[in-house]
N, CA, C and O atoms as a MOPAC input file, in Angstrom:
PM7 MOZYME 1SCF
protein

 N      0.84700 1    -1.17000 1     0.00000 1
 C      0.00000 1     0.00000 1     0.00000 1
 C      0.89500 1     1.23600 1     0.00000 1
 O      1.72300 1     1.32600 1     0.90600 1
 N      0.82700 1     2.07000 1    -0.79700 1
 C      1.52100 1     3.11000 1    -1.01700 1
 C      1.19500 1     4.27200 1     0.11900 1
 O      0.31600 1     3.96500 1     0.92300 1
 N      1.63300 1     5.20000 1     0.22600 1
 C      1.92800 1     6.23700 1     1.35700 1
 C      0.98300 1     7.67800 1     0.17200 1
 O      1.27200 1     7.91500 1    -1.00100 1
 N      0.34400 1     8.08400 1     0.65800 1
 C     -0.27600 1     9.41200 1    -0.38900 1
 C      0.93100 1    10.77700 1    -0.28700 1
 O      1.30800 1    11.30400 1     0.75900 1
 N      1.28400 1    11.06200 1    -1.41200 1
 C      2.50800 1    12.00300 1    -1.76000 1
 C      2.29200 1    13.24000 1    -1.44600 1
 O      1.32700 1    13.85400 1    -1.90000 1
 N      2.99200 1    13.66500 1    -0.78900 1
 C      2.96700 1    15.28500 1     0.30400 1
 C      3.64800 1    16.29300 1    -0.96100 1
 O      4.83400 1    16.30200 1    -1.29100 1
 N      2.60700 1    17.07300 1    -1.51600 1
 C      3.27400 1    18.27800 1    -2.28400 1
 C      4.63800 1    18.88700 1    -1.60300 1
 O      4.61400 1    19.31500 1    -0.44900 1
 N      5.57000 1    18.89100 1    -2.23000 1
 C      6.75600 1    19.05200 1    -2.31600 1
 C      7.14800 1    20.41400 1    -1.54200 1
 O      8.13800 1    20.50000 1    -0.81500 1
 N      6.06400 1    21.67300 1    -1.83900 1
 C      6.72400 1    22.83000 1    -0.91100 1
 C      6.42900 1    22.56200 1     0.70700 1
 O      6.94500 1    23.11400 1     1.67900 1
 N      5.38700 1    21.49100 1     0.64800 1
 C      5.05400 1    21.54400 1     2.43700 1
 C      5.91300 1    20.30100 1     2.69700 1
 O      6.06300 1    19.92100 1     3.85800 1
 N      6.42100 1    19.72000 1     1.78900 1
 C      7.35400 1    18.25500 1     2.57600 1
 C      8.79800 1    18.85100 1     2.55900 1
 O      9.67400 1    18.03700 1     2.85000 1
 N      9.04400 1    19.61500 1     2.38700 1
 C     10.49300 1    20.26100 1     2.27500 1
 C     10.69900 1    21.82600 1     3.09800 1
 O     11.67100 1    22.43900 1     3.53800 1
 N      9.08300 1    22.09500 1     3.02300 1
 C      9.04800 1    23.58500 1     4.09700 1
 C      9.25100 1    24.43600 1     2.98800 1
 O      8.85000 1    25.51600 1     3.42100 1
 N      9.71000 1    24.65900 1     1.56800 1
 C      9.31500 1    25.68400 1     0.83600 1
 C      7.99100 1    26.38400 1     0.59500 1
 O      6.85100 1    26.02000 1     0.88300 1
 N      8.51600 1    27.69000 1    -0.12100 1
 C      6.79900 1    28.36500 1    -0.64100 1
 C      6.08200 1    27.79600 1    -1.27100 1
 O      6.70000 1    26.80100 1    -1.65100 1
 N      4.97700 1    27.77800 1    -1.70900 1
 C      3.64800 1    27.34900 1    -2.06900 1
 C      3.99100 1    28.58300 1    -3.19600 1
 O      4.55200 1    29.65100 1    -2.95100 1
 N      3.38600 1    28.01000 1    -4.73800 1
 C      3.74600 1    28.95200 1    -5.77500 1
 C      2.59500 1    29.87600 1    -5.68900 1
 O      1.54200 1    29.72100 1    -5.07000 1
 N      3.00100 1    30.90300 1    -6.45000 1
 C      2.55300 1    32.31200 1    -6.25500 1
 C      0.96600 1    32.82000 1    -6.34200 1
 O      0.62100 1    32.52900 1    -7.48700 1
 N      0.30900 1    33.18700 1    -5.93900 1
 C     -0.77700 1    33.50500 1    -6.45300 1
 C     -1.29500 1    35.30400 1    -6.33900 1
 O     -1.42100 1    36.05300 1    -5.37000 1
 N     -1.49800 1    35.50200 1    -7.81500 1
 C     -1.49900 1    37.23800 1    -8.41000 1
 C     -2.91200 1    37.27300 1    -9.10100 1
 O     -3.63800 1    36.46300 1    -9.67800 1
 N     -2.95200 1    38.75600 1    -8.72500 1
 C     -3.82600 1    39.73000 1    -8.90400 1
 C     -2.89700 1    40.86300 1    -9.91800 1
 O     -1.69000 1    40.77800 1   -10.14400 1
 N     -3.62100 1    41.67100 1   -10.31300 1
 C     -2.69700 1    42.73900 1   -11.21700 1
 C     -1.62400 1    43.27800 1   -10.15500 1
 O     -0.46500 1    43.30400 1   -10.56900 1
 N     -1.79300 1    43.60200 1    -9.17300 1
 C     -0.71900 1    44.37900 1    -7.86000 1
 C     -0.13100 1    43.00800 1    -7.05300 1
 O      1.08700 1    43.04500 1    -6.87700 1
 N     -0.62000 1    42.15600 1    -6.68900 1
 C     -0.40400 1    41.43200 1    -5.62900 1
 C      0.04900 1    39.94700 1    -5.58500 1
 O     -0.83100 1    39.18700 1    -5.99200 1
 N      0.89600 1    39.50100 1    -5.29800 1
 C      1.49400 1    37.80500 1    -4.86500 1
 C      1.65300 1    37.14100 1    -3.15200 1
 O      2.24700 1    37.45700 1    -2.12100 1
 N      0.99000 1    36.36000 1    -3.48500 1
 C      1.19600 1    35.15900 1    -2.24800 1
 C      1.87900 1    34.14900 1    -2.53400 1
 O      1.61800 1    33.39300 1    -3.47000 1
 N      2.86900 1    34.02400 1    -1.72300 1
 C      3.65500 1    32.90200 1    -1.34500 1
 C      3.53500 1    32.21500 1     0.43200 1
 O      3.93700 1    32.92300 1     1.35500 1
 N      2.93500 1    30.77200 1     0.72100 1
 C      2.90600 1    30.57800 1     2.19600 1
 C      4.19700 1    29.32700 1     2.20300 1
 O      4.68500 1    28.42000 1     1.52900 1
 N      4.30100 1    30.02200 1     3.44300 1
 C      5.09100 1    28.44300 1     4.16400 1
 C      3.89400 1    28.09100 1     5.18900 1
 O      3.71700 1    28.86000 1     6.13400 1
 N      3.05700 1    26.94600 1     5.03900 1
 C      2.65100 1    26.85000 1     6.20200 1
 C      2.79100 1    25.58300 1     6.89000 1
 O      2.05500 1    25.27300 1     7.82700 1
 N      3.81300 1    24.77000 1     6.40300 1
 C      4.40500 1    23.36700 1     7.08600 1
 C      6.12700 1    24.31200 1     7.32100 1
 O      6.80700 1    24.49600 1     6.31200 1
 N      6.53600 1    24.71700 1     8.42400 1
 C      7.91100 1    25.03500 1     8.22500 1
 C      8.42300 1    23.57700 1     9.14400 1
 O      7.65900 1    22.69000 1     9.52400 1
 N     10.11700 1    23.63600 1     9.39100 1
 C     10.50800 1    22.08800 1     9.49500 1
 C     10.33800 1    22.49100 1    10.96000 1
 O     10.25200 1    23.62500 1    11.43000 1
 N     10.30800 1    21.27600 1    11.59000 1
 C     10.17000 1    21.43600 1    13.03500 1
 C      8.62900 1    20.98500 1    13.49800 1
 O      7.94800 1    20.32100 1    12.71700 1
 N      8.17300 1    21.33200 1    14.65500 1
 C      6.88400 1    21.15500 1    15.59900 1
 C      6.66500 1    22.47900 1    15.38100 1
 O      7.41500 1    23.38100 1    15.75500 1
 N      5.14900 1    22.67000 1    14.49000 1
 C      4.45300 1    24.30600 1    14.66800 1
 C      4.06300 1    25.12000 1    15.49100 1
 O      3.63800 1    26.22900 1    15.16500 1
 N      4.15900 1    24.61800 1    16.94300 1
 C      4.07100 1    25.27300 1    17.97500 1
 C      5.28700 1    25.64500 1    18.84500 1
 O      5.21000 1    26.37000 1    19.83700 1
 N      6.44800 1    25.06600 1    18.36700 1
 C      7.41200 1    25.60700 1    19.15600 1
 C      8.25600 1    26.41600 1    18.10600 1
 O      9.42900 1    26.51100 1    18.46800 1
 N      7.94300 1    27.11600 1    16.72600 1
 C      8.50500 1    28.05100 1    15.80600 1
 C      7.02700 1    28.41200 1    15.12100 1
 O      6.49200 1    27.77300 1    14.21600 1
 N      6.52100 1    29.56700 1    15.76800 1
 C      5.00500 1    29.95600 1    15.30000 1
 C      5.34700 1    31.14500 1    14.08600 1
 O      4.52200 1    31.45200 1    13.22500 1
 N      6.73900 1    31.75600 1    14.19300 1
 C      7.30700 1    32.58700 1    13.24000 1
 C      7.78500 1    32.11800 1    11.94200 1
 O      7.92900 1    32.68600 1    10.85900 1
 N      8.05900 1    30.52900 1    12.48300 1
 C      8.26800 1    30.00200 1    10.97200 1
 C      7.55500 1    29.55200 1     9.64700 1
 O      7.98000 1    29.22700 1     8.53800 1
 N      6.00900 1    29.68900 1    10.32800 1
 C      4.89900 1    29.73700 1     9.76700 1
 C      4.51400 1    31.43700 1     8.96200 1
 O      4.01800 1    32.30200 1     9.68300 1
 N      4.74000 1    31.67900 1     7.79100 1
 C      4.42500 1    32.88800 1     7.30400 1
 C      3.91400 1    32.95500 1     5.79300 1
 O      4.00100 1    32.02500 1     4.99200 1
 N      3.32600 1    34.31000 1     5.52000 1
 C      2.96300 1    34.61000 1     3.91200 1
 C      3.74500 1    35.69000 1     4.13400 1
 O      3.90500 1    36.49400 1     5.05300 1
 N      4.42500 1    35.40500 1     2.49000 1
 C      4.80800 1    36.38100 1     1.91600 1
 C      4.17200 1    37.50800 1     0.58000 1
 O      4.06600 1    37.39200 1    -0.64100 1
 N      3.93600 1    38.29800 1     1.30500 1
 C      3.05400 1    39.39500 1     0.14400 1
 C      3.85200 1    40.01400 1    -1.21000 1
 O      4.95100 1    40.27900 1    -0.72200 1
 N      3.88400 1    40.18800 1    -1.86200 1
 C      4.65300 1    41.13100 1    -2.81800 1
 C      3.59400 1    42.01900 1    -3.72400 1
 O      2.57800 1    41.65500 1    -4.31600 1
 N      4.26600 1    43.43600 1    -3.59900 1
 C      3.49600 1    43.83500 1    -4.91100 1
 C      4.95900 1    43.79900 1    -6.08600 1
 O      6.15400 1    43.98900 1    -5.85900 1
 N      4.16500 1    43.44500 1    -7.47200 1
 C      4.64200 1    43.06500 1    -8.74400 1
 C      4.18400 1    44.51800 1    -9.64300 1
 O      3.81700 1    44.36900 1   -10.80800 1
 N      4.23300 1    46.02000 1    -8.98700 1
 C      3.65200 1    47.03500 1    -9.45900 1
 C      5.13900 1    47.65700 1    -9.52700 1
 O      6.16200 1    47.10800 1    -9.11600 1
 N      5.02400 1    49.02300 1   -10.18500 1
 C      5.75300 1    50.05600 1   -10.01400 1
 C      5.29200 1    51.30500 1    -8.85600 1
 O      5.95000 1    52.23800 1    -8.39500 1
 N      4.19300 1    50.97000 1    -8.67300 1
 C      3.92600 1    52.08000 1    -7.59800 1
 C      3.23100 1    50.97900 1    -6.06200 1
 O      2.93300 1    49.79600 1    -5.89500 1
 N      3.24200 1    52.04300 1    -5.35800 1
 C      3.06400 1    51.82300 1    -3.89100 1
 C      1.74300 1    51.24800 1    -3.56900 1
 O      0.68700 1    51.80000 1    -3.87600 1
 N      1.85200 1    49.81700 1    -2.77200 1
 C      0.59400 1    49.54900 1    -2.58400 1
 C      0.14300 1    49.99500 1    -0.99700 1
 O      0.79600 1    49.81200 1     0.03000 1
 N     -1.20700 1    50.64800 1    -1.14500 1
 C     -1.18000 1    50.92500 1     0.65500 1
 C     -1.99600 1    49.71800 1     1.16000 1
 O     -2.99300 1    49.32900 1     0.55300 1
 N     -1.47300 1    49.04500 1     2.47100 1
 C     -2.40500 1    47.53500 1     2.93600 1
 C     -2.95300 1    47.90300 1     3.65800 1
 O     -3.53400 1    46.99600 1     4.25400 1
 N     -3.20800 1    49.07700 1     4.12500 1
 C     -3.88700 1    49.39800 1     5.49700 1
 C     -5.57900 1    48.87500 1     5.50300 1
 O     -6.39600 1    49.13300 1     4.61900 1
 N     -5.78000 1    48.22800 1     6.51500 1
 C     -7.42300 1    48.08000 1     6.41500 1
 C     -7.19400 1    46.37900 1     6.14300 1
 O     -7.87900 1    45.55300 1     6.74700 1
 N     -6.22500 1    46.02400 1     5.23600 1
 C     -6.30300 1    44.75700 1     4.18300 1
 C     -6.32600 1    43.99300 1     5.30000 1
 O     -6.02100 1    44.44800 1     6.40200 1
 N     -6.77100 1    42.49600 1     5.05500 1
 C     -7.29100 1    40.99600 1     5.69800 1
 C     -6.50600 1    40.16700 1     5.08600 1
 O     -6.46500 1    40.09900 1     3.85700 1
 N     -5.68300 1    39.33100 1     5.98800 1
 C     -5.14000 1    37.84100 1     5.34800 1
 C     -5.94100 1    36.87600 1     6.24700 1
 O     -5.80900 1    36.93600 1     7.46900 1
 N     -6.72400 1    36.03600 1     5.69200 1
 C     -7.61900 1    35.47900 1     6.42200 1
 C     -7.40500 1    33.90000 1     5.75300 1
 O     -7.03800 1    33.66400 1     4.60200 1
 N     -7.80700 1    32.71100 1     7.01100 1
 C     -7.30100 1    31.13800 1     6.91900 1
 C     -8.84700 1    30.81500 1     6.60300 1
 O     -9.87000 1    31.44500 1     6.87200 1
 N     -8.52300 1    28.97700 1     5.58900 1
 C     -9.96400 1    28.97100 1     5.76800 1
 C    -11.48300 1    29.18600 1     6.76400 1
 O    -12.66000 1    29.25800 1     6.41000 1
 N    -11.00000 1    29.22900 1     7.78200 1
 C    -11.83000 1    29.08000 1     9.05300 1
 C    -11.95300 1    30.63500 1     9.27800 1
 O    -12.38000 1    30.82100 1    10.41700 1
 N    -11.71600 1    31.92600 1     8.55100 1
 C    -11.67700 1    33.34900 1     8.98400 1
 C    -11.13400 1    33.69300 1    10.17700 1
 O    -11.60000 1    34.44700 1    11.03100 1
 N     -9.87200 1    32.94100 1    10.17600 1
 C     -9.38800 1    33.47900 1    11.36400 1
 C     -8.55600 1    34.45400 1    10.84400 1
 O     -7.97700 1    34.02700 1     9.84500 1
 N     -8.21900 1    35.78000 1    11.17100 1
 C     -7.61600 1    37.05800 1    10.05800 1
 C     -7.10700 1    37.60800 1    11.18200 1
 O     -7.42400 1    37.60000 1    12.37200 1
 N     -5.59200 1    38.45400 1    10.03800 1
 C     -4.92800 1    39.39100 1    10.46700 1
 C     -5.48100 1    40.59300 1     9.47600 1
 O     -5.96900 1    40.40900 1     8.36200 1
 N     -5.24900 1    42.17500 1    10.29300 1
 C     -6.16900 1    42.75200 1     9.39800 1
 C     -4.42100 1    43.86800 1     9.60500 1
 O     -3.67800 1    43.97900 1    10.58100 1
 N     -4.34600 1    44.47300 1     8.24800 1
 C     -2.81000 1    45.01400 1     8.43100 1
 C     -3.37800 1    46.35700 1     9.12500 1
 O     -4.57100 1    46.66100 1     9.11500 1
 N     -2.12300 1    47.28900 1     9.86500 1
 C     -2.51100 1    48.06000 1    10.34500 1
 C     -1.88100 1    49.21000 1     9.88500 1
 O     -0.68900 1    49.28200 1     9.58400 1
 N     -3.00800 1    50.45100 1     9.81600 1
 C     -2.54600 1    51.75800 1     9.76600 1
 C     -1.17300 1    52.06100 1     9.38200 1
 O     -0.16900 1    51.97300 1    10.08900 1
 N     -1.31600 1    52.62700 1     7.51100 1
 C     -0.05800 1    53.08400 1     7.65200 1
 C      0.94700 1    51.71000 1     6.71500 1
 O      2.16000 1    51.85400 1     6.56500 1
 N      0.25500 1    50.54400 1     6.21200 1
 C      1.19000 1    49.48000 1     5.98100 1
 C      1.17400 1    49.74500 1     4.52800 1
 O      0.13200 1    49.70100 1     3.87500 1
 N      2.59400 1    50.08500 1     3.90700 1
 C      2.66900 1    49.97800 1     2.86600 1
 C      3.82200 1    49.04400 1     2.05700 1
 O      4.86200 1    48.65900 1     2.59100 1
 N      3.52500 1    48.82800 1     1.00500 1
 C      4.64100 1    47.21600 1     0.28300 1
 C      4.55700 1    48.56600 1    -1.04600 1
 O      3.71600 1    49.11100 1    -1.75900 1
 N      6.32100 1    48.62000 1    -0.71100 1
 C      6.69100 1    49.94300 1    -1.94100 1
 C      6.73900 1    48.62000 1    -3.54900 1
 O      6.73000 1    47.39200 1    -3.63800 1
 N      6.78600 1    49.71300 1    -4.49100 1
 C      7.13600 1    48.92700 1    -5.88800 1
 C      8.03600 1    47.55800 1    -5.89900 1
 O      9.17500 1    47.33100 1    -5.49100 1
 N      7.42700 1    47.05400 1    -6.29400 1
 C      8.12200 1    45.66100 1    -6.34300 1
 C      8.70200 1    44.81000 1    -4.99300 1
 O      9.45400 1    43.84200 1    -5.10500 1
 N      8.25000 1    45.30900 1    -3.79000 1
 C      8.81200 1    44.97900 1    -2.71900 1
 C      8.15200 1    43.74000 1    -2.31700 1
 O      7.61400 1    43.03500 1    -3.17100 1
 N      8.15200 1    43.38500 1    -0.93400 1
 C      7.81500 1    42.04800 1    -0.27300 1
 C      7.58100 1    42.29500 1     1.22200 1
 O      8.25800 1    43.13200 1     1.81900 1
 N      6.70000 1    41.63100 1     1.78600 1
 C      6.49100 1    41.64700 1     2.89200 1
 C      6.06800 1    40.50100 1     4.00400 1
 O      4.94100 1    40.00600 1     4.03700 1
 N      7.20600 1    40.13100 1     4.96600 1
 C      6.47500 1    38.61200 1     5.51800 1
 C      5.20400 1    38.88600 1     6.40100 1
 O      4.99800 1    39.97800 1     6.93100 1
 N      4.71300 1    38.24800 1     6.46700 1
 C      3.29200 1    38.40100 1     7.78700 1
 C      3.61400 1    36.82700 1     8.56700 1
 O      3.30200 1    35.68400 1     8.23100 1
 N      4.26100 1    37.28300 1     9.56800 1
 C      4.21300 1    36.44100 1    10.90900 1
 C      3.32200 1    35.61500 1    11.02700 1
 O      2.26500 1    35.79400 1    10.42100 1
 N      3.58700 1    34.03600 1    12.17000 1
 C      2.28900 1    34.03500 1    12.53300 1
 C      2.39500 1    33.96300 1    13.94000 1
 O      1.32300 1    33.66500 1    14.46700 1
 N      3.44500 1    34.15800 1    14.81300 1
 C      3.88800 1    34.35900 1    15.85500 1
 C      3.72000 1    35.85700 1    16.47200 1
 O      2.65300 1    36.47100 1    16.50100 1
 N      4.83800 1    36.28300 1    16.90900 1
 C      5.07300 1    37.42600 1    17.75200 1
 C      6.49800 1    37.98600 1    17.78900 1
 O      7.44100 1    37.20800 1    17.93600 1
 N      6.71800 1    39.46900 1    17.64500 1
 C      8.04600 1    39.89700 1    17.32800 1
 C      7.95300 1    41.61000 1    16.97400 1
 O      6.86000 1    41.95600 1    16.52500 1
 N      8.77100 1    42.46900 1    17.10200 1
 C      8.55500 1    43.75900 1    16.19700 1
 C      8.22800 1    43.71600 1    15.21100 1
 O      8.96400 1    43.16200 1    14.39400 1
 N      7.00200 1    44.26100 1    14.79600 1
 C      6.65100 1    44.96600 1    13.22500 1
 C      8.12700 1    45.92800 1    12.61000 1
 O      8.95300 1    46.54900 1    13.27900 1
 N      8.06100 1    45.79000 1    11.47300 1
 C      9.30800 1    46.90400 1    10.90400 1
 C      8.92300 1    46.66500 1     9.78500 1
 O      7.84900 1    46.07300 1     9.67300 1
 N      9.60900 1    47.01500 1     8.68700 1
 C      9.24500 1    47.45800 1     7.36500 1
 C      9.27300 1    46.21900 1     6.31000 1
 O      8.59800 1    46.32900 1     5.28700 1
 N      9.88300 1    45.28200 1     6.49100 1
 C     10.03100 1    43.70800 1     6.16600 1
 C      8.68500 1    42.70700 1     6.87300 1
 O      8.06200 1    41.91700 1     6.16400 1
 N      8.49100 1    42.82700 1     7.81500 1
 C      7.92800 1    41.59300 1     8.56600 1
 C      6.69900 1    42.00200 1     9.69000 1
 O      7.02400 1    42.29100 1    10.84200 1
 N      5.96300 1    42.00200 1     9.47300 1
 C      4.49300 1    42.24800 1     9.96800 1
 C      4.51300 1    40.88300 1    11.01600 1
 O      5.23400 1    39.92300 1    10.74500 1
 N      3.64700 1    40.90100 1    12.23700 1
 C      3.13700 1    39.63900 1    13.50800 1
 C      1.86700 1    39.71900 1    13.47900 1
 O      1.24600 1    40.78100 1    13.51400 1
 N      1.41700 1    38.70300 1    13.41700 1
 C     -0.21100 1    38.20500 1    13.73300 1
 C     -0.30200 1    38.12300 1    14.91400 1
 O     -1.40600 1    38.24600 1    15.44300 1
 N      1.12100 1    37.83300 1    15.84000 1
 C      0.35600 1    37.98500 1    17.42400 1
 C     -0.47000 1    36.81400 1    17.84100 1
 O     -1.39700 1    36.96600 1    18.63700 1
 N     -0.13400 1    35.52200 1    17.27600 1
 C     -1.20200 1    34.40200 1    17.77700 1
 C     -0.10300 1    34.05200 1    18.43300 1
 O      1.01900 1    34.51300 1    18.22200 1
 N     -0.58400 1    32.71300 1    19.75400 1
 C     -0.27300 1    31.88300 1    19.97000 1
 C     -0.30200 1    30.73800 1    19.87800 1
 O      0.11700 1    30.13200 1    20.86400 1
 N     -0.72400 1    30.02800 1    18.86000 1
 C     -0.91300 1    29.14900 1    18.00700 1
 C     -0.80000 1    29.14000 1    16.69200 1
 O     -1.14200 1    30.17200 1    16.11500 1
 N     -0.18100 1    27.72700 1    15.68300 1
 C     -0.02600 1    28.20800 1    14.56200 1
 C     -1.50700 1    28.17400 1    13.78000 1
 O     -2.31400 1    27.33700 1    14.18500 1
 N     -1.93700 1    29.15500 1    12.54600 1
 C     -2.34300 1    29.33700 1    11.95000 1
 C     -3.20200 1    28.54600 1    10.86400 1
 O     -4.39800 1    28.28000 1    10.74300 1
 N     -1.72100 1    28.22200 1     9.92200 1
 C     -2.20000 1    27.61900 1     8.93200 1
 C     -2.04800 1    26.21000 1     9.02500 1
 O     -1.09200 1    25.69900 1     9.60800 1
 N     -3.32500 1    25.29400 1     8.24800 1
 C     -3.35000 1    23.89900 1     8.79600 1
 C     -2.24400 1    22.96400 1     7.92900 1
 O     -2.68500 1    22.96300 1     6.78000 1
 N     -1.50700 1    22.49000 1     7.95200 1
 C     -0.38700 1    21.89800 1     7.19000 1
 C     -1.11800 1    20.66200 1     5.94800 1
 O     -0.40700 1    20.30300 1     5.01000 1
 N     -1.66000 1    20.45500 1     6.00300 1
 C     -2.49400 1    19.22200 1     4.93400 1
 C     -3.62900 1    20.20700 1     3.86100 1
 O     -3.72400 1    20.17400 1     2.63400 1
 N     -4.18400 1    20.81500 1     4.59200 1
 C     -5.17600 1    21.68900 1     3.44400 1
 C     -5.46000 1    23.07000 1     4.14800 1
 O     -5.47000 1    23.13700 1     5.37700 1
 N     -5.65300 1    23.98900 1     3.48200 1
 C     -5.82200 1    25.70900 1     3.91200 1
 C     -5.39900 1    26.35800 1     2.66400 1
 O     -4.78200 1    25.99100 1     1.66500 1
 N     -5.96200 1    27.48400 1     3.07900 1
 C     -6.79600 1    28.62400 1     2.02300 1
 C     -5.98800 1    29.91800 1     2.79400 1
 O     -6.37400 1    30.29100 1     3.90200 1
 N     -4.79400 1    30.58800 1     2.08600 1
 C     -4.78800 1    31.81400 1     2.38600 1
 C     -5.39500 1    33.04700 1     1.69800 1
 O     -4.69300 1    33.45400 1     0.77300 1
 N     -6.34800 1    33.63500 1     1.88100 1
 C     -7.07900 1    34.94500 1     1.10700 1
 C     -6.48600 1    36.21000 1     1.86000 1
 O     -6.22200 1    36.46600 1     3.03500 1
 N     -6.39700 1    36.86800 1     0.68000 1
 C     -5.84600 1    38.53400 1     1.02700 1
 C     -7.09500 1    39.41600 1     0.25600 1
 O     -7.21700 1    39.50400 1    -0.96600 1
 N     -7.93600 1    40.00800 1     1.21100 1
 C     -8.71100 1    41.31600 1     0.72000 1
 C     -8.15800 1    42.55400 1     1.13200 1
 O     -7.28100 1    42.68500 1     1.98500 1
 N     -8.92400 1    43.80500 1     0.24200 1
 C     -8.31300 1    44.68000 1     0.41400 1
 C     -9.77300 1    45.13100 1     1.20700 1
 O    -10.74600 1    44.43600 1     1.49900 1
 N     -9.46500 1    46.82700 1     1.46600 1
 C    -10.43900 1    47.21500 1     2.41200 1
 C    -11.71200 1    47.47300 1     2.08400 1
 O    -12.46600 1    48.03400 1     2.87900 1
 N    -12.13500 1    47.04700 1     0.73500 1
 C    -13.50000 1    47.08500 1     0.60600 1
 C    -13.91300 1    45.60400 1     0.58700 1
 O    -15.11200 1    45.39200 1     0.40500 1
 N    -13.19100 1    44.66900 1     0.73000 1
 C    -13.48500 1    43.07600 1     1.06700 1
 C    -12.91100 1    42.61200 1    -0.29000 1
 O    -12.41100 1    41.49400 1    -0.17200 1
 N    -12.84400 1    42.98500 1    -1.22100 1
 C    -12.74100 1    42.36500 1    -2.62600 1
 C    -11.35700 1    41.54900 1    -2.25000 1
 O    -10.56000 1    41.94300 1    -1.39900 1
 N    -11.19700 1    40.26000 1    -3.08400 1
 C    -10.09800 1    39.27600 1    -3.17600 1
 C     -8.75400 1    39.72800 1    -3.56800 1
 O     -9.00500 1    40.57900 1    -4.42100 1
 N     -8.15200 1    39.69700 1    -3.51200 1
 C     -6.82200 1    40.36600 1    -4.26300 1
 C     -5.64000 1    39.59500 1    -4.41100 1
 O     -4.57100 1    39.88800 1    -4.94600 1
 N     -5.99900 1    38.60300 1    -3.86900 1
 C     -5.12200 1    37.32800 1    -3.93800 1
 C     -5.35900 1    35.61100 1    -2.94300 1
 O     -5.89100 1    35.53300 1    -1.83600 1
 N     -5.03000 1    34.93000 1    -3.41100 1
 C     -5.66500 1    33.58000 1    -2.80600 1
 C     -4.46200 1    32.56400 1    -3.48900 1
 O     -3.79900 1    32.62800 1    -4.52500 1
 N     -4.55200 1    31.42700 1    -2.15600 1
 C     -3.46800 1    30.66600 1    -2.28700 1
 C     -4.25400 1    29.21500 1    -1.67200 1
 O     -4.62200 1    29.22000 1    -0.49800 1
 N     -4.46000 1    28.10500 1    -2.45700 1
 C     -5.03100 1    27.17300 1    -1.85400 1
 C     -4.37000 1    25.89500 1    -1.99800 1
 O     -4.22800 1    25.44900 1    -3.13700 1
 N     -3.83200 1    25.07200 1    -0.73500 1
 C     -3.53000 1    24.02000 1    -0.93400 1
 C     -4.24000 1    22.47900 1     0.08000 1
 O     -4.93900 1    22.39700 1     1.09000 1
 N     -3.69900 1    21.61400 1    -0.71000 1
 C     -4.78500 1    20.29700 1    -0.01400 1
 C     -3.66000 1    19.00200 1    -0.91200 1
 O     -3.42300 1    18.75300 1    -2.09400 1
 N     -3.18100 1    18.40600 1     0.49400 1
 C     -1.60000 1    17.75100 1    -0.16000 1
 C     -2.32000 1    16.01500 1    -0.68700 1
 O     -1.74400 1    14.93200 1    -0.58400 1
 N     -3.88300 1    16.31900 1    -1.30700 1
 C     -4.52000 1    15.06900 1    -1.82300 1
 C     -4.47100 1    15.74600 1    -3.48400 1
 O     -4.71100 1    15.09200 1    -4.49800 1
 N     -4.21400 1    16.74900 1    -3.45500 1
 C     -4.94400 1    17.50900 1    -4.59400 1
 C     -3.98800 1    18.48900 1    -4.97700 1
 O     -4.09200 1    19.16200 1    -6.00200 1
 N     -2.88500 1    18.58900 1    -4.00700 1
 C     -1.97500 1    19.84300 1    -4.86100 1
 C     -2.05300 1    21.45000 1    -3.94500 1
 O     -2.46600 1    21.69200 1    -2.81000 1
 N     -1.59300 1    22.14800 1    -4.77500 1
 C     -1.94000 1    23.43200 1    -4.72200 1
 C     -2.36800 1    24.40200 1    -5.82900 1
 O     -2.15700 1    24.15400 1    -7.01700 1
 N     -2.92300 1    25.41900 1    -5.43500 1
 C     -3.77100 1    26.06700 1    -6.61000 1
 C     -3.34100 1    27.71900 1    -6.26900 1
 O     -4.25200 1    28.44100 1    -5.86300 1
 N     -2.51600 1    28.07500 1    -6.36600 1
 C     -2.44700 1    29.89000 1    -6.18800 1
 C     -2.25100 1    30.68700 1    -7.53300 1
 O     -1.31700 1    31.34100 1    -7.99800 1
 N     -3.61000 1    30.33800 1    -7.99600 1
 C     -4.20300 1    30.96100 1    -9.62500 1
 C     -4.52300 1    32.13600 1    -8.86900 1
 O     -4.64200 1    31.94600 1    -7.65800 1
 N     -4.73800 1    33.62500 1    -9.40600 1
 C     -5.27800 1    34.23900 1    -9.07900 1
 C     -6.37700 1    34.22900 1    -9.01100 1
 O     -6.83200 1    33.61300 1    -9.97500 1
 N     -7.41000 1    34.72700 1    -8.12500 1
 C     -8.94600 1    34.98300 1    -7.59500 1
 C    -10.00600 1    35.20600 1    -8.65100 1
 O    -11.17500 1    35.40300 1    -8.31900 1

């Protein structure tokens, strides 16, 4: 009896391929190596805008299938072409790396849905994986 095959970015702890909107990319780690509760930081999305101009996130939602959400705060901006991690632990905010502030990890390692809205709710990016089925980070 064969063993069912673990998509390759969560059996190795790499990103999950990209998923875009005209401004926006997701990349998750949400299997990092180790026990997910004793490295809750090693669990993260990475945002990018793929623009020439400034995206402002303020207001914006990264939310798990279950709506459990970080909502960015006041003031968060991802300059031209830049990148931004979102935590899922705890640590200083600075201009690289945003904290969700949980104490628990986040994202479920076998199947989960990362969605990014902006502040009128609309989708702006989505990242879905399920290690029976793959992953899917087509844009929205």
């Amino acid at each position: 009896m064969s063993t069912p095959l673990r998509p390759t970015i969560l059996a190795l702890g790499l990103l999950a391929p990209a998923a875009a909107t005209a401004q926006v990319e997701l990349r998750v780690l949400a299997d990092p190596p180790g026990h997910d509760d004793l490295d809750l930081n090693g669990e993260y999305v990475l945002v990018s805008n793929e623009e020439t101009t400034p995206l402002n996130l303020s207001r914006w939602r990264l939310c798990n299938a279950v709506y459990h959400c970080y909502v960015f705060p006041e003031g968060a901006t991802l300059g031209p072409g830049g990148a931004l991690r979102v935590r899922t632990g705890t640590g200083r905010d600075s201009l690289e790396t945003l904290y969700m502030r949980r104490d628990r990890p986040l994202w479920a390692n076998w199947a989960d849905v990362a969605t990014l809205t902006d502040e009128t709710g609309a989708v702006r990016a989505r990242c879905m994986w399920d290690r029976g089925r793959g992953i899917d980070c087509s844009p929205p």
